[in-house]
MARFITOR-469383 format. One line per 2 residues: their letters; for each residue z negated, x negated, y of N, C-alpha, C. Coordinates in steps of 0.2 Angstrom, whole numbers, plus 5000, padded with zeros to 4 digits. Last residue first. Layout:
<nodes>
a) Z X Y Z X Y Z X Y | ... .
</nodes>
This chain:
<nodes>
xx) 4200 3988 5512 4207 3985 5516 4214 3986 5512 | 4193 4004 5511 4193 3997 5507 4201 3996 5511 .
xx) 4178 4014 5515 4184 4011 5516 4187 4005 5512 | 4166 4019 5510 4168 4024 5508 4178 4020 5509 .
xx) 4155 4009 5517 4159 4007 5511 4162 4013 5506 | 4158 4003 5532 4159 4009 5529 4160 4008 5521 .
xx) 4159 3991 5537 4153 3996 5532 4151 3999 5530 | 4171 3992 5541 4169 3987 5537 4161 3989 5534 .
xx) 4170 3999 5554 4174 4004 5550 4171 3998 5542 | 4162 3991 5563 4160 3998 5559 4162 4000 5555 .
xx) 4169 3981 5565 4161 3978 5564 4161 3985 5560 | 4179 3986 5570 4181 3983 5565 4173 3982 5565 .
xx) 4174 3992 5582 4176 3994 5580 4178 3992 5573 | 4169 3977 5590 4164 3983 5587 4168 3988 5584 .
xx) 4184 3972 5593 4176 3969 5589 4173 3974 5588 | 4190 3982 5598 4190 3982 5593 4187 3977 5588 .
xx) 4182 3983 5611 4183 3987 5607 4185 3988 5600 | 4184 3970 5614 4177 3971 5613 4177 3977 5608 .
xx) 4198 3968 5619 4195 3962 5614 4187 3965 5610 | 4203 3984 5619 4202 3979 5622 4198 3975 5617 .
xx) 4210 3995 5615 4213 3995 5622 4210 3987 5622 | 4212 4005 5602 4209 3999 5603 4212 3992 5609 .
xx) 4213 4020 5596 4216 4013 5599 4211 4010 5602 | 4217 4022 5579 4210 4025 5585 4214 4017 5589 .
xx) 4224 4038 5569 4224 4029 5573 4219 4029 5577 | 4225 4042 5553 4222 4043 5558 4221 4038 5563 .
xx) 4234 4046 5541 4234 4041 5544 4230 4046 5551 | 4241 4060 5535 4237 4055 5532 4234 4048 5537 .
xx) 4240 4076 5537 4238 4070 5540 4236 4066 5535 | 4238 4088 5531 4245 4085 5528 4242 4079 5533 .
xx) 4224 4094 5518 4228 4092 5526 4234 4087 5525 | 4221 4103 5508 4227 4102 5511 4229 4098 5516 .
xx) 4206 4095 5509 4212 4093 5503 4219 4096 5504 | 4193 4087 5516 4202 4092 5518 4207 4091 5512 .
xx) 4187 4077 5516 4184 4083 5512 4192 4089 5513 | 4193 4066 5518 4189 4068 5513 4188 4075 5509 .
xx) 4196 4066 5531 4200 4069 5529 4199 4067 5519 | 4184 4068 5536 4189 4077 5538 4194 4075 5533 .
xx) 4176 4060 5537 4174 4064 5534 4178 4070 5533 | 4185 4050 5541 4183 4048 5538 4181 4055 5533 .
xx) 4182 4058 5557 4190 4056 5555 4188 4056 5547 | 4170 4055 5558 4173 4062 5558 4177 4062 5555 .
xx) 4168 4042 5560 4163 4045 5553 4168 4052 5553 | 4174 4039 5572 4177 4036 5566 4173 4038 5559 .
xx) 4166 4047 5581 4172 4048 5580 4176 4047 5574 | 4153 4040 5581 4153 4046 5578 4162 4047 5578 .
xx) 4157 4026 5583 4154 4026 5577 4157 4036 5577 | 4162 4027 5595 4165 4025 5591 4164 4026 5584 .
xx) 4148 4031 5603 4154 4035 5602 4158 4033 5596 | 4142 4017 5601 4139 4025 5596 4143 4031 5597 .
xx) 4151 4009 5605 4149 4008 5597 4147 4015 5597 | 4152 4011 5618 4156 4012 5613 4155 4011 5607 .
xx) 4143 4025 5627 4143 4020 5626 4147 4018 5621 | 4155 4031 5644 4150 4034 5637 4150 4027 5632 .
xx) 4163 4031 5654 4158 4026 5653 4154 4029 5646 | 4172 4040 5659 4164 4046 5658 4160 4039 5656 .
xx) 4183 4032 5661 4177 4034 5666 4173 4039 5665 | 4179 4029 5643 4183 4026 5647 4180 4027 5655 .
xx) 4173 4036 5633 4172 4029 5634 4174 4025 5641 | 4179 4048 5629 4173 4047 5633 4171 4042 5635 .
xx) 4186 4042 5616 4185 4048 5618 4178 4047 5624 | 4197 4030 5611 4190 4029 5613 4188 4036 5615 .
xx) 4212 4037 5608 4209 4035 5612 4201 4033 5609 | 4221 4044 5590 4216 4045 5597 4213 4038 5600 .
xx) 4234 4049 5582 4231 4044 5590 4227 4046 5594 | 4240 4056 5568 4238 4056 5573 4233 4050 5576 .
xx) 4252 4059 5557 4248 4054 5560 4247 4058 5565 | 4260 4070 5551 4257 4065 5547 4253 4060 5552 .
xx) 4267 4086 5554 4263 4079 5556 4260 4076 5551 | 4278 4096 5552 4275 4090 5545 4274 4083 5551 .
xx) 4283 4108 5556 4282 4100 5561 4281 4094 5555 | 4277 4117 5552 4284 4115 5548 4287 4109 5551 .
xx) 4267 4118 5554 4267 4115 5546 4271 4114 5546 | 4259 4122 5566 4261 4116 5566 4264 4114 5558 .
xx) 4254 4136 5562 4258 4136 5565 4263 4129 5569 | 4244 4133 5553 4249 4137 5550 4258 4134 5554 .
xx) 4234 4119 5558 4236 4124 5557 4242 4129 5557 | 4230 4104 5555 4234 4107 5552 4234 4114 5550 .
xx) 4229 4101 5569 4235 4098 5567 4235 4103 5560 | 4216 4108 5573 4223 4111 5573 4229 4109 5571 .
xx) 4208 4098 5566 4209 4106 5561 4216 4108 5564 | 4210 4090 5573 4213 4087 5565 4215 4095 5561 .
xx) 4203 4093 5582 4211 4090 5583 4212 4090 5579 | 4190 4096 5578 4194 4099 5579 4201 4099 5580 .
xx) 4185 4082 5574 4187 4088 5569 4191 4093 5572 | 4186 4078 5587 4190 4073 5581 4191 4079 5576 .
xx) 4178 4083 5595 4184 4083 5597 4188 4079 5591 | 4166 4083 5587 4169 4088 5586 4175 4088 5590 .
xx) 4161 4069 5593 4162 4069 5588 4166 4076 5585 | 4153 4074 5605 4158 4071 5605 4163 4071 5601 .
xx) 4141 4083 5608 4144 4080 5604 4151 4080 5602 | 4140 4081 5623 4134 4079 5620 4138 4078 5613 .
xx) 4155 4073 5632 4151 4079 5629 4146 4076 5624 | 4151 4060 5645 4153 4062 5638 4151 4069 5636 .
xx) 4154 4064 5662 4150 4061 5654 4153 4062 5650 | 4157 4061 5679 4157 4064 5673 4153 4058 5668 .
xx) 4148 4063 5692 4153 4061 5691 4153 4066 5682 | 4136 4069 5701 4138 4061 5695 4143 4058 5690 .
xx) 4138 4077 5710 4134 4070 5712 4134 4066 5709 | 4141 4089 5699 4141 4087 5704 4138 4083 5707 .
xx) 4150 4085 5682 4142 4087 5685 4142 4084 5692 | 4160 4089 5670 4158 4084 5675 4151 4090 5679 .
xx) 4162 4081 5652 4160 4086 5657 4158 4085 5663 | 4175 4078 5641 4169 4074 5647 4170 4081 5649 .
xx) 4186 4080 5632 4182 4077 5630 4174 4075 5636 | 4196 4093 5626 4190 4093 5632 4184 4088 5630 .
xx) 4210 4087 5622 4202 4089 5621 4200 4087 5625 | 4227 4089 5620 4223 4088 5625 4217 4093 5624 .
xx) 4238 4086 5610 4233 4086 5611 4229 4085 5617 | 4255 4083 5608 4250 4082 5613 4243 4085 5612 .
xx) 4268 4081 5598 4264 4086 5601 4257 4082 5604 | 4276 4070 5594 4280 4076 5591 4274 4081 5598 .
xx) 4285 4053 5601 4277 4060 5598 4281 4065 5598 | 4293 4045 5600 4292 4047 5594 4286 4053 5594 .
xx) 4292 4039 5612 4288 4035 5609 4288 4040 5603 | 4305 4045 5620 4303 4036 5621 4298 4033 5615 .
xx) 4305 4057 5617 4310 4052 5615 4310 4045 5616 | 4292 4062 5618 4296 4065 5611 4302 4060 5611 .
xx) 4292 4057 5630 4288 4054 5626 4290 4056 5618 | 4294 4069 5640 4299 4063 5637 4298 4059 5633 .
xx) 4285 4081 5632 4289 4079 5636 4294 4073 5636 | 4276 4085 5622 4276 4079 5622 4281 4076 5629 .
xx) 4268 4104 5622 4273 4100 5619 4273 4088 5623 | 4250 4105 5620 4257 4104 5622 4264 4101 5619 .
xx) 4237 4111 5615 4242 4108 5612 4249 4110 5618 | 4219 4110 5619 4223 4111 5620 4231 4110 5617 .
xx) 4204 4110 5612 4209 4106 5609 4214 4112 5611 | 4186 4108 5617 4192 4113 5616 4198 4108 5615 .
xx) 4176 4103 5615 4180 4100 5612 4183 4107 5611 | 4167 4114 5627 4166 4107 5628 4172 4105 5619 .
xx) 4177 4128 5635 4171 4124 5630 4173 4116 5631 | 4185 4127 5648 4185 4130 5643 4178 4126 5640 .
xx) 4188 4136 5664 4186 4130 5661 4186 4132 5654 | 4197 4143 5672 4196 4137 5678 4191 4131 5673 .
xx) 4212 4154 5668 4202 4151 5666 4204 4144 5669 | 4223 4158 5671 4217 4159 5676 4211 4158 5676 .
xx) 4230 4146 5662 4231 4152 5665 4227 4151 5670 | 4230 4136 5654 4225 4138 5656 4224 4143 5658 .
xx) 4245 4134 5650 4241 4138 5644 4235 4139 5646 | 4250 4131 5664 4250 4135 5661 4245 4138 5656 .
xx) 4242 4118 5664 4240 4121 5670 4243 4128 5666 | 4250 4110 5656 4244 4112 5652 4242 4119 5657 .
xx) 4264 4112 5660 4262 4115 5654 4255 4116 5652 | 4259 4102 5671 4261 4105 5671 4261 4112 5666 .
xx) 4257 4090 5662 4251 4095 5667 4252 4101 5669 | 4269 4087 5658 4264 4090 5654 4259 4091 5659 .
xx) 4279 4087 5669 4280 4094 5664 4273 4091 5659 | 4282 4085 5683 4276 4084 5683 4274 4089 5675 .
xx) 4297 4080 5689 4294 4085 5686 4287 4085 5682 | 4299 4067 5693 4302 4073 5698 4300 4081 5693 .
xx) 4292 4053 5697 4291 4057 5693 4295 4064 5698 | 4301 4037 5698 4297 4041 5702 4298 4051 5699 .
xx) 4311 4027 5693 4303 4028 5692 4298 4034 5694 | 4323 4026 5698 4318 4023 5702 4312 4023 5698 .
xx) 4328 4036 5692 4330 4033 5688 4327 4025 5693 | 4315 4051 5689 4321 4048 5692 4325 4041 5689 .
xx) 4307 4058 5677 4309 4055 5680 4315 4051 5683 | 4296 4070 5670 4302 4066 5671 4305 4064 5676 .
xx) 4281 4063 5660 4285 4068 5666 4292 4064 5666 | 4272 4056 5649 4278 4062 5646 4281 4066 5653 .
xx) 4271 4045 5658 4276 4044 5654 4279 4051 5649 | 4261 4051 5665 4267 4048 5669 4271 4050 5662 .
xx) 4252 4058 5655 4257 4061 5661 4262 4061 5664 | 4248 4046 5649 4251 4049 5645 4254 4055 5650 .
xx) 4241 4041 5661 4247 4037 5656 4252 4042 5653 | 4230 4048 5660 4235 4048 5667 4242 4045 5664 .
xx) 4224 4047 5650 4226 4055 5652 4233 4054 5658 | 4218 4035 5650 4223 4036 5644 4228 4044 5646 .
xx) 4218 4027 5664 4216 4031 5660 4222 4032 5655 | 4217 4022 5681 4217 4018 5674 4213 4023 5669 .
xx) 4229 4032 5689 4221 4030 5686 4222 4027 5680 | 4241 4035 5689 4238 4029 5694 4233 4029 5692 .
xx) 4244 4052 5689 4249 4044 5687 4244 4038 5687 | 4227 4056 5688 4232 4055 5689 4236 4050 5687 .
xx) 4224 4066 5673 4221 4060 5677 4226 4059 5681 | 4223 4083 5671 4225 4079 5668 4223 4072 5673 .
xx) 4211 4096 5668 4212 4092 5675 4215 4088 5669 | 4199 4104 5660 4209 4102 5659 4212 4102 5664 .
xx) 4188 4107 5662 4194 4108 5667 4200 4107 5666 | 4183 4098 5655 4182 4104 5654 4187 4108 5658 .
xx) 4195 4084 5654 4190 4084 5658 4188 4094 5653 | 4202 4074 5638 4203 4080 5647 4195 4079 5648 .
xx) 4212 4064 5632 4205 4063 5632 4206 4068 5640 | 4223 4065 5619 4222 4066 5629 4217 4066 5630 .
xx) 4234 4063 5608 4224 4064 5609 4225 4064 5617 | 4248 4064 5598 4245 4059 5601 4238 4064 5607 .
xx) 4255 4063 5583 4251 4067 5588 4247 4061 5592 | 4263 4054 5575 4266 4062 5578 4262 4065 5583 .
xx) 4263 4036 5581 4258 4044 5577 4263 4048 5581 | 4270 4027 5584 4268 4025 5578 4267 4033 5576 .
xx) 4271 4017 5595 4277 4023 5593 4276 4023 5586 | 4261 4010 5611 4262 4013 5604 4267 4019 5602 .
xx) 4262 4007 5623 4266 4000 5616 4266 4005 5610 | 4252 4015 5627 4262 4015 5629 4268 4010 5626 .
xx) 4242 4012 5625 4244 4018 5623 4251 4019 5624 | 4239 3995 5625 4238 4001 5627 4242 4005 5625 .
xx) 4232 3986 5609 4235 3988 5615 4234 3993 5619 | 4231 3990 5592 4228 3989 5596 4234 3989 5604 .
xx) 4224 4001 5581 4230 3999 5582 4227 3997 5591 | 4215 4004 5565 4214 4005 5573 4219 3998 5574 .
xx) 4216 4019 5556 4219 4011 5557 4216 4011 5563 | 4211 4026 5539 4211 4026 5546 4211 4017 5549 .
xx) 4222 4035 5528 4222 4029 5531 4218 4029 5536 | 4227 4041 5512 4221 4043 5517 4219 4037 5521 .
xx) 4230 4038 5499 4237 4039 5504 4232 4041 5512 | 4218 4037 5493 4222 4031 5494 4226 4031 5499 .
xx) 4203 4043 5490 4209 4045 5492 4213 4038 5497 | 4192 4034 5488 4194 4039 5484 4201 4046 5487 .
xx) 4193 4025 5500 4194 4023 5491 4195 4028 5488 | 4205 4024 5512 4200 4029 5509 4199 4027 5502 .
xx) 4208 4011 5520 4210 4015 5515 4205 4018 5512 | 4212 4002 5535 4208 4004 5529 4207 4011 5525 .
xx) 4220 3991 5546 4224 3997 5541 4219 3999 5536 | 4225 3987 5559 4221 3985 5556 4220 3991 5552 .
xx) 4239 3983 5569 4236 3984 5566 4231 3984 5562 | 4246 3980 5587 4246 3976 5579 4240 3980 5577 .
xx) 4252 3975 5601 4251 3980 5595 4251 3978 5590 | 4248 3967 5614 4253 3967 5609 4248 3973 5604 .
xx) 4237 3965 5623 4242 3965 5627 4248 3966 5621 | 4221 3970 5625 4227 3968 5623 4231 3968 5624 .
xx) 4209 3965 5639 4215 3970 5638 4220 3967 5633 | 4194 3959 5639 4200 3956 5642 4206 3963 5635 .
xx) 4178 3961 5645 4182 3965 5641 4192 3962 5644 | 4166 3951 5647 4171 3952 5651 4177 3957 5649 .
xx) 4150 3957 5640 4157 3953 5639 4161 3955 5644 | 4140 3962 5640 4140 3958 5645 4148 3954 5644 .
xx) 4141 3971 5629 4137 3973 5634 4141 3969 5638 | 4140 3962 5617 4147 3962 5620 4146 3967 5626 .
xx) 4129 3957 5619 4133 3952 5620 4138 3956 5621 | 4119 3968 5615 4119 3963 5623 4127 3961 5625 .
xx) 4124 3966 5601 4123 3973 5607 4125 3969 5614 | 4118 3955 5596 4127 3954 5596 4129 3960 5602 .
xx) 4106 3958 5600 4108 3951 5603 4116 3954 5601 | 4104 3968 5587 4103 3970 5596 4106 3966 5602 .
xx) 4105 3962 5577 4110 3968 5579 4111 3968 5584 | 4096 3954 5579 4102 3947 5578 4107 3953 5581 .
xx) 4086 3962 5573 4087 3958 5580 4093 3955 5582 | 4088 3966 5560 4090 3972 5567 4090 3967 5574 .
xx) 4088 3952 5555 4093 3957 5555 4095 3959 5559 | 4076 3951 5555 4079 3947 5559 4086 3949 5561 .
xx) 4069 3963 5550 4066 3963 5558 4072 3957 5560 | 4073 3960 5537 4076 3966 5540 4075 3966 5547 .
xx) 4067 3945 5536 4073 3948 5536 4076 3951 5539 | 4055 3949 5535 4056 3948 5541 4062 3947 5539 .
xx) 4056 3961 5523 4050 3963 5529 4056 3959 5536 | 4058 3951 5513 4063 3956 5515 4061 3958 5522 .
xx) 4046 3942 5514 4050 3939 5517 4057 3944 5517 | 4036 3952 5510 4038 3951 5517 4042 3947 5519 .
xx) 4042 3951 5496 4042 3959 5502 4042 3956 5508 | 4039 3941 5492 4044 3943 5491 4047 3949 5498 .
xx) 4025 3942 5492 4027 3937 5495 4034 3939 5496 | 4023 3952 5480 4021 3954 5488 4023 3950 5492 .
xx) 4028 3947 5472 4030 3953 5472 4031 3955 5480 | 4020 3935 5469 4028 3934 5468 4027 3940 5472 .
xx) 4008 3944 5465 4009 3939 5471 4014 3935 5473 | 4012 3951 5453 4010 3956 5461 4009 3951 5467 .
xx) 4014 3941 5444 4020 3945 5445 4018 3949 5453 | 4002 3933 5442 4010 3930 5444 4015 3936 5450 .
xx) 3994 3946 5439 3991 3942 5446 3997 3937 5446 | 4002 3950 5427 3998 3952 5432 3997 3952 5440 .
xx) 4000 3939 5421 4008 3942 5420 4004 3946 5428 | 3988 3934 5416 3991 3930 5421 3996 3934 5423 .
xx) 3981 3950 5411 3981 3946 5420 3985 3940 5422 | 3988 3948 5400 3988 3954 5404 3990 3951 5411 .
xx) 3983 3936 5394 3991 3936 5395 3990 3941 5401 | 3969 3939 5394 3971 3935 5396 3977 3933 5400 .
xx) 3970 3949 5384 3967 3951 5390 3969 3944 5398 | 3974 3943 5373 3979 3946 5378 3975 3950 5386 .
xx) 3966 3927 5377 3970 3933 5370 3972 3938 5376 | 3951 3924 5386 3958 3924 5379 3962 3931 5379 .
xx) 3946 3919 5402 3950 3925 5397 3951 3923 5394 | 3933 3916 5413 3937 3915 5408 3939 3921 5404 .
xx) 3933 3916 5433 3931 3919 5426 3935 3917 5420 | 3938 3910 5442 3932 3909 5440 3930 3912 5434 .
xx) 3948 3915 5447 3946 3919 5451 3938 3916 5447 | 3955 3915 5429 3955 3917 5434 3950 3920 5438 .
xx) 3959 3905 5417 3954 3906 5422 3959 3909 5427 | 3964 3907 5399 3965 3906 5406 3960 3906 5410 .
xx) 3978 3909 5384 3968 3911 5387 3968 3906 5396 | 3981 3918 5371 3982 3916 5377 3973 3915 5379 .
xx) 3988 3921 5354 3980 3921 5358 3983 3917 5365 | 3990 3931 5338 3990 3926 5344 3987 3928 5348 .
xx) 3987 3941 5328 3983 3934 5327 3983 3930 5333 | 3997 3950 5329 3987 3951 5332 3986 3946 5334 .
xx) 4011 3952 5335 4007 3946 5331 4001 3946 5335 | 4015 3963 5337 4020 3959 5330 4015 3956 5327 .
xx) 4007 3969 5347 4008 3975 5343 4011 3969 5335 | 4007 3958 5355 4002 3957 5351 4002 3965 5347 .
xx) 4020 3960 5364 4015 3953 5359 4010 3954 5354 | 4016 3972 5368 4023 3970 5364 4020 3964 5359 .
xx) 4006 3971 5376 4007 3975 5374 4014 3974 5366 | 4013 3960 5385 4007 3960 5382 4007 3964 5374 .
xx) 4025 3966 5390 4024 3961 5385 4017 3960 5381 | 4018 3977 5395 4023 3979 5391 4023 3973 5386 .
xx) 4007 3976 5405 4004 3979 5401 4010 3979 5395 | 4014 3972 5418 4011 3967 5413 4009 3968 5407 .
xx) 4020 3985 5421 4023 3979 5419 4020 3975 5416 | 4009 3990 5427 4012 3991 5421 4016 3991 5421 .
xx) 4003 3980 5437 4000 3983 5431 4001 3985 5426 | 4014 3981 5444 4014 3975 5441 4008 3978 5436 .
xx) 4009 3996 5449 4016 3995 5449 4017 3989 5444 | 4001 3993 5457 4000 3997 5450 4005 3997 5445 .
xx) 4001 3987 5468 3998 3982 5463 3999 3986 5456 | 4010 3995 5473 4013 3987 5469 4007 3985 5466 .
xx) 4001 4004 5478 4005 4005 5471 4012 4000 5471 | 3994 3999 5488 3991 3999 5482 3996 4002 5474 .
xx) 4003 3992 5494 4003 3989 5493 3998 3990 5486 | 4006 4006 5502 4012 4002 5499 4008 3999 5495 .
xx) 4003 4019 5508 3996 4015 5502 4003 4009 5499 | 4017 4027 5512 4008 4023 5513 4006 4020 5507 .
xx) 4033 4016 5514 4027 4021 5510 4022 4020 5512 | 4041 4006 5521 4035 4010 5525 4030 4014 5522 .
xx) 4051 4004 5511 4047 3998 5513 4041 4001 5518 | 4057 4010 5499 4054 4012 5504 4045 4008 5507 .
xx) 4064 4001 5490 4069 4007 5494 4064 4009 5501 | 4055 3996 5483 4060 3991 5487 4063 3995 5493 .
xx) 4047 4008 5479 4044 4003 5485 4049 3999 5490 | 4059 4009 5468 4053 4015 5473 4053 4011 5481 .
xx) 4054 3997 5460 4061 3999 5463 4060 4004 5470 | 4041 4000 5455 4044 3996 5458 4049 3997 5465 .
xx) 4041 4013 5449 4038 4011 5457 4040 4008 5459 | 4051 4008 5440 4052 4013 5442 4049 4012 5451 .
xx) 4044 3998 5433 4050 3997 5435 4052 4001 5441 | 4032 4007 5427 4032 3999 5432 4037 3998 5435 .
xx) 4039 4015 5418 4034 4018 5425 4036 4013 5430 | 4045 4006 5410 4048 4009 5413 4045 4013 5421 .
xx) 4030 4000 5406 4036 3996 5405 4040 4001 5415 | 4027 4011 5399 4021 4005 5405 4029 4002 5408 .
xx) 4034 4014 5390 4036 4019 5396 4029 4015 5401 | 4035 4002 5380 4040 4003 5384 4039 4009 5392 .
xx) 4021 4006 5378 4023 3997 5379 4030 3999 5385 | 4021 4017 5368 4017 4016 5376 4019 4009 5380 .
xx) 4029 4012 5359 4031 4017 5364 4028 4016 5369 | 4023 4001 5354 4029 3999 5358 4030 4007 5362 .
xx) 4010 4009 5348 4011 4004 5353 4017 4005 5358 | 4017 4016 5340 4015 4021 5344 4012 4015 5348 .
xx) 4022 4008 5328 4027 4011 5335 4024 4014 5340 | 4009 4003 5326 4014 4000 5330 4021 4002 5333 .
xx) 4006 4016 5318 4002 4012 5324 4004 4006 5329 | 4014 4016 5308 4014 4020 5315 4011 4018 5319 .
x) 4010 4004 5301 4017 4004 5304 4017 4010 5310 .
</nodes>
């Protein structure tokens, strides 16, 4: 009787070892010596049933050819389980192998494509709404159109230059939009008080620059009445360089934390913002790439308001100015599997 528990033990931890590597290997498809610790791997696993078999019933018997030679009995069993299991095993892996190579490729081809797409501009607003699993009241939406359909967030993002230069009226930009629309104006259209550059040109004073994700705060100007914002945001999102215009800042991704940290500081509390709207940051004429901006943007959001357990922000918008950007954009947030619709 001892003699056969002290079997099944060894039986089960061949067993479990075997699993173990197993599993191991699946995870890490570049280990060195891969292929000699799958064989080891099926080794002990073969070694369980076997082992189990003939611990209840000596008397039973297998028997086979392998490779030319003849086997019984469990030596027998061993190697078919053996030499089945490590050759299933191995042939299994490469066809993960070319999967994952089909995969990345199929990745790169969707890349190109939308690279080459004609980007056509939304023209209405409507939402796409994902929900923090482990915190529910916790939204980030990406809302489409341009920035002047939108009446949805208390704070609305300015994507600036280091210079907190606003863009002008007239450039196709999220910075220049946001100026027309929060200055005031005649009843022609024609701006007679240029009050959020205005205001920012103030809180600059006499510095000509600030860091790279500096987060200025203005008041919202007409915009407090036409679209609901409560305060302005202007981050130092691009950096200019003489001969080449502008860039993205190296980490881009800190304009997202930082805007969210001053939303909830002391001094904004009794405002009870609950939403903020960010643009594509960098995207625009600094050209910065949009999936891999996109990506780091929507991870910070994601991560601030995870780990923030005072933040009074629950909703975080990201606009989605065109057909492409919100194809890649919804391709991202969807794998995220920290979100759920």
């Amino acid at each position: 009787m001892q003699h056969t528990i002290l079997i099944l033990i060894m039986a089960l931890f061949s067993l479990l070892t075997g699993l173990a590597l197993y599993f191991w290997l699946n995870a890490h498809f570049n280990a060195r010596y891969f292929y000699t610790t799958m064989l080891i791997s099926w080794l002990l696993i073969a070694l369980f049933p076997v082992m189990l078999i003939f611990s209840f019933f000596p008397q039973s018997s297998a028997s086979g050819n392998i490779f030319g030679f003849s086997l019984a009995g469990a030596i027998a069993a061993f190697f078919v389980i053996w030499w089945y299991g490590t050759r299933s095993a191995l042939a299994a892996q490469k066809i993960d192998v070319l999967e994952d190579k089909i995969r990345g490729l199929e990745e790169k081809q969707r890349d190109i494509s939308h690279e080459r797409r004609t980007p056509i501009v939304l023209q209405h607003c409507e939402t796409f709404i994902y929900k923090l699993k482990h915190k529910r009241s916790k939204r980030i939406v990406l809302i489409t159109g341009g920035i002047e359909l939108v009446k949805v967030a208390d704070i609305w993002v300015s994507s600036e230059n280091t210079n907190m230069e606003m863009s002008r009226f007239y450039e196709n930009s999220v910075s220049g939009v946001i100026r027309y629309y929060g200055a005031k104006k005649d009843q022609a259209g024609n701006v007679i008080d240029d009050t959020i550059a205005r205001e920012l040109s103030g809180a600059m004073g006499k510095d000509l620059y600030v860091q790279p994700g500096t987060v200025i705060i203005t008041n919202a100007g007409d915009l407090q009445q036409t679209h609901n914002v409560k305060k302005l945001f202007h981050v130092a999102a691009v950096q200019g360089e003489v001969g080449t215009g502008y860039q993205p800042i190296r980490n881009i991704q800190l304009c997202v934390t930082k805007a969210l940290q001053k939303a909830d500081t002391e001094e904004l509390r009794s405002l009870a913002l609950k939403s903020i709207l960010f643009p594509l940051l960098g995207t625009g004429t600094a050209k910065g790439d949009v999936k891999e901006t996109a990506r780091k943007l929507i991870e910070a959001a994601i991560s601030y308001l995870e780990t923030s357990e005072k933040s009074t922000i629950e909703c975080v918008y990201f606009l989605m100015w065109t057909n492409v950007e919100l194809e890649v954009c919804r391709g991202i947030v969807e794998e995220v599997e920290r979100l759920a619709k």
